[in-house]
SEGU-939649 format. One record per atom (N, C-alpha, C): residue number from 1; residue in one letter; atom name; x, y, z negated. Coordinates in nm, 2 decimals. Each point is the difference from the previous one (the first is absolute). Example, Ala and Ser with C-alpha at 12.3 -4.5 7.8 and 13.67 -1.06 7.14 Angstrom:
REM residues 2
1,A,N,1.32,-0.57,-0.78
1,A,CA,-0.09,0.12,0.00
1,A,C,0.09,0.12,0.00
2,S,N,-0.04,0.11,0.07
2,S,CA,0.09,0.11,0.00
2,S,C,-0.08,0.11,-0.08
***
This chain:
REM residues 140
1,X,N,20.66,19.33,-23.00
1,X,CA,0.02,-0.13,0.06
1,X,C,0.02,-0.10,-0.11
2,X,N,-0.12,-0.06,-0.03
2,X,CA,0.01,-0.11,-0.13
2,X,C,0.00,-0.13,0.08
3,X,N,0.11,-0.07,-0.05
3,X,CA,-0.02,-0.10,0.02
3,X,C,-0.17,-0.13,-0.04
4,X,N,0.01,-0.09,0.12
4,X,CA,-0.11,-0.06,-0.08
4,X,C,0.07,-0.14,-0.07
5,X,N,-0.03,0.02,-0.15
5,X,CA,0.09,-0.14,-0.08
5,X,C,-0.17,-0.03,-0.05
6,X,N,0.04,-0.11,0.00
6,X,CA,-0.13,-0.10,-0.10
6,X,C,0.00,0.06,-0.14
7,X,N,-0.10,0.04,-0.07
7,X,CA,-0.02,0.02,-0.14
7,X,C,0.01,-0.15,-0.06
8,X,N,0.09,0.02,-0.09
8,X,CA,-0.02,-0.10,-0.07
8,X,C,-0.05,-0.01,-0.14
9,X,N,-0.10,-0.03,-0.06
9,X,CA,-0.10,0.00,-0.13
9,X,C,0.06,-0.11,-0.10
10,X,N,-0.01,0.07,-0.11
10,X,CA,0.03,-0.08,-0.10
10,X,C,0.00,-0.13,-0.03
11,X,N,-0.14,-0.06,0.03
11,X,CA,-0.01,-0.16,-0.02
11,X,C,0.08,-0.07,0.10
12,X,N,0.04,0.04,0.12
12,X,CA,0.07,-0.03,0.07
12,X,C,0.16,-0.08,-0.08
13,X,N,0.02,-0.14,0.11
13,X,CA,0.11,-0.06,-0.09
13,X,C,0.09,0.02,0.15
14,X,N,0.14,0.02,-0.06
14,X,CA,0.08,-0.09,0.13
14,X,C,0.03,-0.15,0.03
15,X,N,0.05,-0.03,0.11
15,X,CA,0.02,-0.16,0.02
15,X,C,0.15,-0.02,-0.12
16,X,N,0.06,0.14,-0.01
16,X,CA,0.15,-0.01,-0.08
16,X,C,-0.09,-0.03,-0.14
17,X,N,-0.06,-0.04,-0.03
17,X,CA,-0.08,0.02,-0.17
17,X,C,0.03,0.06,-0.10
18,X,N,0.01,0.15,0.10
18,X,CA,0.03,0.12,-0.11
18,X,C,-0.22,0.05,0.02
19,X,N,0.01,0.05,-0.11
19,X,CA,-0.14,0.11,-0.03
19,X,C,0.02,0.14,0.05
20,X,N,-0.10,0.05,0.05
20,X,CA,-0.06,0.13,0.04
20,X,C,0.02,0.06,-0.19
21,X,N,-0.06,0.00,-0.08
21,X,CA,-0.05,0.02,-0.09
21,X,C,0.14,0.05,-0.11
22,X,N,0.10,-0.03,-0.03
22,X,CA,0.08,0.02,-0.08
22,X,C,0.12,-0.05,0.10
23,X,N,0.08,0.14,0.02
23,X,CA,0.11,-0.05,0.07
23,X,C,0.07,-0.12,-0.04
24,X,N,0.05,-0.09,0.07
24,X,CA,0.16,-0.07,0.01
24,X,C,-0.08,-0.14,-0.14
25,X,N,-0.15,0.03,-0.04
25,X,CA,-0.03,-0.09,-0.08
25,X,C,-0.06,-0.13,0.13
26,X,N,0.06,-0.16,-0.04
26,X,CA,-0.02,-0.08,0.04
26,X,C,-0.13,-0.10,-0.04
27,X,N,-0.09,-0.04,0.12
27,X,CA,-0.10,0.03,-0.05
27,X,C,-0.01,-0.23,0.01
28,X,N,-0.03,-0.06,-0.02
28,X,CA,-0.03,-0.14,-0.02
28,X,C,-0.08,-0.06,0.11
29,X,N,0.06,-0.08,0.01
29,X,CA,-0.02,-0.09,0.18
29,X,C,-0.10,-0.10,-0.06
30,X,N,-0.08,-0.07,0.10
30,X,CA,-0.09,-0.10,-0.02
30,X,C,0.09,-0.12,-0.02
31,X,N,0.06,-0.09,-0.11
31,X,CA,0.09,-0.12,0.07
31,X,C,-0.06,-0.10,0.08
32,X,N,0.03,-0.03,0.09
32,X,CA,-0.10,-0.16,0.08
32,X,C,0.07,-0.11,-0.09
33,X,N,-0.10,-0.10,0.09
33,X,CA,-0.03,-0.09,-0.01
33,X,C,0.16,-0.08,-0.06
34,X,N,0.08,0.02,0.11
34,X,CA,0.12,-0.05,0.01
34,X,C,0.14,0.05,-0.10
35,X,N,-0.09,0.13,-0.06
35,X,CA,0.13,0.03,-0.14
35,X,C,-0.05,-0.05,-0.07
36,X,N,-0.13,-0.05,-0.06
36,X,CA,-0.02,-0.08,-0.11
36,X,C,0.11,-0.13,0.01
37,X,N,-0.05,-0.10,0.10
37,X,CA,0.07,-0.09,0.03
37,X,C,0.16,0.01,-0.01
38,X,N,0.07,0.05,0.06
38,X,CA,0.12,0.04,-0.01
38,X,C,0.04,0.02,-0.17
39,X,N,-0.09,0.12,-0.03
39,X,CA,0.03,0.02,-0.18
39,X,C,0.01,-0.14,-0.08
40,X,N,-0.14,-0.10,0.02
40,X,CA,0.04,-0.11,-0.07
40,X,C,0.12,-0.11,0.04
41,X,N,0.03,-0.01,0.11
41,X,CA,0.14,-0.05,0.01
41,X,C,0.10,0.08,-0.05
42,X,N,0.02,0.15,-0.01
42,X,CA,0.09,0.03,-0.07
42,X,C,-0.03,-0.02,-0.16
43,X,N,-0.07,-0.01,-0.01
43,X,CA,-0.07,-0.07,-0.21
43,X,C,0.05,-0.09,-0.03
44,X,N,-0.05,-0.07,0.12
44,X,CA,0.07,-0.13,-0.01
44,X,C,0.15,-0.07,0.01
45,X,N,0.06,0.11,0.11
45,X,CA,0.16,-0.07,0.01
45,X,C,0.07,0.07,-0.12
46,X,N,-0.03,0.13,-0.07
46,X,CA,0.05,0.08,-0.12
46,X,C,-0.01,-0.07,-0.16
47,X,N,-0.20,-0.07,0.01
47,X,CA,0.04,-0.09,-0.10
47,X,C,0.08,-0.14,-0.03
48,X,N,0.01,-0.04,0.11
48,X,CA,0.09,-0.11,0.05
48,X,C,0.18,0.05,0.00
49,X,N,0.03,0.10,0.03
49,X,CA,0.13,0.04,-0.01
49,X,C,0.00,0.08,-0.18
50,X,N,-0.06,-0.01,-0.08
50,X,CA,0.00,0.08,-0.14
50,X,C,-0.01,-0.11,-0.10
51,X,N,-0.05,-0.14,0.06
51,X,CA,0.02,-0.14,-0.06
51,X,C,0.13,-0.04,0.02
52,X,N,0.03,0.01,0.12
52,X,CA,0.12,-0.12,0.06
52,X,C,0.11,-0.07,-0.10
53,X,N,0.02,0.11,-0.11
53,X,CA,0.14,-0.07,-0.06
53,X,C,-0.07,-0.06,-0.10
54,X,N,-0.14,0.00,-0.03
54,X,CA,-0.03,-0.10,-0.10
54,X,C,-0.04,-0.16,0.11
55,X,N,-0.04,0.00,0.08
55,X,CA,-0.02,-0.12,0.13
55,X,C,0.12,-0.06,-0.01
56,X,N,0.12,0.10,0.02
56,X,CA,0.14,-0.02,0.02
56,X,C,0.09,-0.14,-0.14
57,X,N,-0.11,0.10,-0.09
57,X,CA,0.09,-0.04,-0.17
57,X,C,-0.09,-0.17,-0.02
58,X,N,-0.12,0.03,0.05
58,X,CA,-0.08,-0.13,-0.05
58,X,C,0.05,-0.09,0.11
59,X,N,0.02,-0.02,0.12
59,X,CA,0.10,-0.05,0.10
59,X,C,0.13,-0.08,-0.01
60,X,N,0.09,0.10,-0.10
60,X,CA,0.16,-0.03,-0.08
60,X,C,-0.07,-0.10,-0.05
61,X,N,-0.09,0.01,-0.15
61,X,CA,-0.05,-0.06,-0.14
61,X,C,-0.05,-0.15,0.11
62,X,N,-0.07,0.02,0.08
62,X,CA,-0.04,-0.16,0.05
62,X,C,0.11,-0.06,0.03
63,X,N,0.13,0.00,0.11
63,X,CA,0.02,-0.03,0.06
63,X,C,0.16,-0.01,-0.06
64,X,N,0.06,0.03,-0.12
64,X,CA,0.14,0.05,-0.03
64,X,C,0.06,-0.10,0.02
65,X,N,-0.01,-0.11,-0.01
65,X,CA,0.11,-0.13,0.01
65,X,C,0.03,-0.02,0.10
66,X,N,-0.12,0.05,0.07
66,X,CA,0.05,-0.02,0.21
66,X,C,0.05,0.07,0.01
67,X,N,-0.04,0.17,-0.01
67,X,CA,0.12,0.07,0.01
67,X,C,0.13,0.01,-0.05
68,X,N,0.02,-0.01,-0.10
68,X,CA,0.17,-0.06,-0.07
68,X,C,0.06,-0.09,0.05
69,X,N,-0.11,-0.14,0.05
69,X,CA,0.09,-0.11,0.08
69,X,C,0.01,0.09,0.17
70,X,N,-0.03,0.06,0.06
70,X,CA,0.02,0.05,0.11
70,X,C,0.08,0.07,0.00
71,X,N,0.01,0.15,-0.09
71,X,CA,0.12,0.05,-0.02
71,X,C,0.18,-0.05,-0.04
72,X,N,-0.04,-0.13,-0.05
72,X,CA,0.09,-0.03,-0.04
72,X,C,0.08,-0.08,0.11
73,X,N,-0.08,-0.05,0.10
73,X,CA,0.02,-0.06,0.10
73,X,C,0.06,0.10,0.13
74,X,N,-0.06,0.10,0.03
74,X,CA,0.04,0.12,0.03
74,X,C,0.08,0.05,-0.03
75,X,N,0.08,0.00,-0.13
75,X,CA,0.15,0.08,-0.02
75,X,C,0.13,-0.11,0.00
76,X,N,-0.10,-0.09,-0.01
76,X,CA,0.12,-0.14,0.04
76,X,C,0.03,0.00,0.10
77,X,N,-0.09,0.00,0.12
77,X,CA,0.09,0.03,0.15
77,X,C,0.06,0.11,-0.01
78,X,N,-0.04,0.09,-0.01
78,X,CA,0.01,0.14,0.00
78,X,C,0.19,-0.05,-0.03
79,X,N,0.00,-0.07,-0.12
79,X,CA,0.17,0.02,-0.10
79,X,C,0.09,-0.08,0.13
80,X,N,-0.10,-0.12,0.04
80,X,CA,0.12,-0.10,0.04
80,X,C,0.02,0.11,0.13
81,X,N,-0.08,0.06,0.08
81,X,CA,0.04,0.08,0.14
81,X,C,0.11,0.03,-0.05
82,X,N,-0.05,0.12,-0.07
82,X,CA,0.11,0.10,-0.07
82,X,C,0.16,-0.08,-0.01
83,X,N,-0.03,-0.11,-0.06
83,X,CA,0.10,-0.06,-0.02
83,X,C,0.09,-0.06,0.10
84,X,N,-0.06,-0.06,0.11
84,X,CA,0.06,-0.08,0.14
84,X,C,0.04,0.16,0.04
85,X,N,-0.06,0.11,0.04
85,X,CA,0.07,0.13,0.02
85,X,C,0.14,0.06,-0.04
86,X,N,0.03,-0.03,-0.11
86,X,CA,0.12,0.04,-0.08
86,X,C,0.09,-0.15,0.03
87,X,N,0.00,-0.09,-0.02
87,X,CA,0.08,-0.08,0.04
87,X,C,0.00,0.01,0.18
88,X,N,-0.01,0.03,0.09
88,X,CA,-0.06,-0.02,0.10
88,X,C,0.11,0.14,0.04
89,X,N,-0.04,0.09,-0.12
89,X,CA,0.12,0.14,0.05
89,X,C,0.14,-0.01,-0.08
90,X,N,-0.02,-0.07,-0.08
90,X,CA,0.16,-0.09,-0.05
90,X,C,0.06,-0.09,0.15
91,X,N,-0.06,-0.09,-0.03
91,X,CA,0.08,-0.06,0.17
91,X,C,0.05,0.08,0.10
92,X,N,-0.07,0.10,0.04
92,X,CA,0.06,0.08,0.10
92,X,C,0.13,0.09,-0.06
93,X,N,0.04,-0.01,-0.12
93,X,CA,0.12,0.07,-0.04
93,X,C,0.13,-0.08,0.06
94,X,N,0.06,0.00,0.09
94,X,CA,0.12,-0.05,0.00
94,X,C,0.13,-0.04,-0.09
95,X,N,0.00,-0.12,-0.04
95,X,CA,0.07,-0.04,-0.07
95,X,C,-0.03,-0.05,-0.19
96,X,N,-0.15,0.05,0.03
96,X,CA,-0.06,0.00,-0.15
96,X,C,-0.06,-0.11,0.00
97,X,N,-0.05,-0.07,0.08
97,X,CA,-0.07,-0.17,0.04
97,X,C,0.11,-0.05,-0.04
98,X,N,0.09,-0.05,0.04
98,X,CA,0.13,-0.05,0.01
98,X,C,0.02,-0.02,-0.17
99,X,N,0.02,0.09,-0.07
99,X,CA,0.04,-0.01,-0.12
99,X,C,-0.08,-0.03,-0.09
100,X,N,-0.15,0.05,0.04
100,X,CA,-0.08,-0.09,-0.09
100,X,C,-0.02,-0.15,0.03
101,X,N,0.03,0.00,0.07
101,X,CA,-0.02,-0.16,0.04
101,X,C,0.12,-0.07,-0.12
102,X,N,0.16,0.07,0.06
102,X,CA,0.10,-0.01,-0.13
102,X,C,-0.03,-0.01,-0.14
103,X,N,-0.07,0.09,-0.04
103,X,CA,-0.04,0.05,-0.10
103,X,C,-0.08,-0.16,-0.11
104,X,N,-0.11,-0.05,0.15
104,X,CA,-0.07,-0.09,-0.07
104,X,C,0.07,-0.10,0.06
105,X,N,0.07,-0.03,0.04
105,X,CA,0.04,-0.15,0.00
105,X,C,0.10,-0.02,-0.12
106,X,N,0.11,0.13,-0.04
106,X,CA,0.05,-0.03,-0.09
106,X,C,-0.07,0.04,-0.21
107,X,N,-0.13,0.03,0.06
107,X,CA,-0.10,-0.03,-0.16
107,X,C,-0.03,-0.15,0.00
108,X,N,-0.02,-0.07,0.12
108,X,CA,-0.06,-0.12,0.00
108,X,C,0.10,-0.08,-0.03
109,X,N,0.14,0.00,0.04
109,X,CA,0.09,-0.08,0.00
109,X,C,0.06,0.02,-0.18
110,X,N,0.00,0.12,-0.01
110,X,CA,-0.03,0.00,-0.19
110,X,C,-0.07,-0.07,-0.02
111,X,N,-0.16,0.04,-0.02
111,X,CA,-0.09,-0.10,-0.07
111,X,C,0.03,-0.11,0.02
112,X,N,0.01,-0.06,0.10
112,X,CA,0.00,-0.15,-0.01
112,X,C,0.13,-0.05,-0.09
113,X,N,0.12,0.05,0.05
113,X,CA,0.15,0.00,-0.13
113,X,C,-0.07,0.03,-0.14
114,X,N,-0.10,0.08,-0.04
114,X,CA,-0.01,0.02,-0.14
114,X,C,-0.08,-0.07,-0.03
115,X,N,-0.14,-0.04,0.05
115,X,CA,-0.11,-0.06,-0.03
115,X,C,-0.02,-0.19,0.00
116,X,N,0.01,0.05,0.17
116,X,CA,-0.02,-0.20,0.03
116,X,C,0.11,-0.09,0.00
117,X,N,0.13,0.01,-0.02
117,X,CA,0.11,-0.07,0.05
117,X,C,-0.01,-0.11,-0.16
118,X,N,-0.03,0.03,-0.10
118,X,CA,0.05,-0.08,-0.13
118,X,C,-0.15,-0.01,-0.06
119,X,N,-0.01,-0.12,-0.03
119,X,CA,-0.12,-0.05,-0.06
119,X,C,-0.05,0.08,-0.14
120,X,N,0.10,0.07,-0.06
120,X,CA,-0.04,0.08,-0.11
120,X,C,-0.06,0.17,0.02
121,X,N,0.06,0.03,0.11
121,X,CA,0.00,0.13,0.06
121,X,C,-0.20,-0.01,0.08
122,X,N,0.01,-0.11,0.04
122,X,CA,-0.14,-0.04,0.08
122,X,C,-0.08,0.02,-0.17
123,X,N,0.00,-0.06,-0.09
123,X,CA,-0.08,-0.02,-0.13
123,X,C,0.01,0.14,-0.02
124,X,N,0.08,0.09,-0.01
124,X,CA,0.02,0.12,-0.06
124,X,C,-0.11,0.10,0.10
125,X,N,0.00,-0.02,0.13
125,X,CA,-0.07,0.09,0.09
125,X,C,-0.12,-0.04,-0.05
126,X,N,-0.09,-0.13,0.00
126,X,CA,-0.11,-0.05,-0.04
126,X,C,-0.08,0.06,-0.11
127,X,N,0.06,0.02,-0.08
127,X,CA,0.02,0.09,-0.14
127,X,C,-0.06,0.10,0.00
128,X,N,0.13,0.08,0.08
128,X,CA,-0.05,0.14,0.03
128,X,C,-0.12,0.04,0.08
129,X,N,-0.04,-0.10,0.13
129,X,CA,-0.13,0.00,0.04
129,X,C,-0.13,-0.04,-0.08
130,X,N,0.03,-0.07,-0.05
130,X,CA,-0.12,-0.02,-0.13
130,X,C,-0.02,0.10,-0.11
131,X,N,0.10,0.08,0.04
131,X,CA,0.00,0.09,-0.15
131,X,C,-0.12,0.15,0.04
132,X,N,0.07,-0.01,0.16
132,X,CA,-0.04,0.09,0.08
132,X,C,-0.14,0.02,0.03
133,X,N,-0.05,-0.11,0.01
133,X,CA,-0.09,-0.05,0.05
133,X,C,-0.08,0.02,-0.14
134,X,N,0.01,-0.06,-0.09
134,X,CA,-0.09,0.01,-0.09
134,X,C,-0.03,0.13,-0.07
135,X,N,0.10,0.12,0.01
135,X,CA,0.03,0.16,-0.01
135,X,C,-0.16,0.06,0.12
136,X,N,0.00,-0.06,0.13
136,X,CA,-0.07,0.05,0.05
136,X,C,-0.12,-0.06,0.04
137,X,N,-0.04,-0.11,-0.04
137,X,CA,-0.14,-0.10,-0.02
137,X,C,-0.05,0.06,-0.13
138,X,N,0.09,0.02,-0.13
138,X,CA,-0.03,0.00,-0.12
138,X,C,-0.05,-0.12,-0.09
139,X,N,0.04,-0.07,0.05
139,X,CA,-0.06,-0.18,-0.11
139,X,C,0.11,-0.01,0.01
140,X,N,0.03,0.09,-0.19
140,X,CA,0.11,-0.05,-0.09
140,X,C,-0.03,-0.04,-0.13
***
């Protein structure tokens, strides 16, 4: 009782694109039309992604003074948020508003006793602002 199975001959391929001919050896597909295509967009997005950081660097080099004025402008908010946040979670301490408030009315009430009350004391602050000033302009 033999079964009846199809002979299968050597030149024979399967649809799996294994070979008759040398076991388990993989035998080469026709590519269409449409892996060409596909191949050159991957050419193309690989040589585009193997450039990028020089696009990227020539980009910085054009453009740096914009970017530094932007960034700089950007961590400025960035500081003041930050900043209204912390004072913002100071207030809500109980009892700690209160004393800084203390705190600055009696530095103010100094200053003005040390600085502004006597016409010499006013020349002497003057002084010290000019001195200050000219430390941090630099036209000395």
């Amino acid at each position: 009782m033999e079964a009846n199975t199809p002979e299968v001959t050597e030149t024979q391929v399967s649809t799996t694109g294994l070979s008759g001919e040398t076991a388990g050896k993989i035998t080469a597909t026709k590519s269409a039309p449409k892996d060409t295509q596909v191949q050159e967009y991957l050419n193309i997005g690989t040589s585009f992604l193997s450039q990028i950081f020089e696009y990227i660097k020539e980009f910085v080099d054009e453009n740096q003074k914009l970017l530094v004025n932007l960034l700089l402008i950007f961590l400025g908010i960035v500081a003041v948020k930050v900043t209204l946040a912390i004072v913002a979670a100071i207030n809500d301490i109980p009892l700690l508003a209160p004393m800084f408030e203390l705190v600055g009315l009696g530095y103010t009430g100094w200053f003005v006793y040390r600085y502004l009350l006597t016409k010499s004391s006013r020349q002497e602050l003057v002084q010290e602002f000019e001195s200050l000033k000219t430390q941090v302009v630099g036209k000395e």
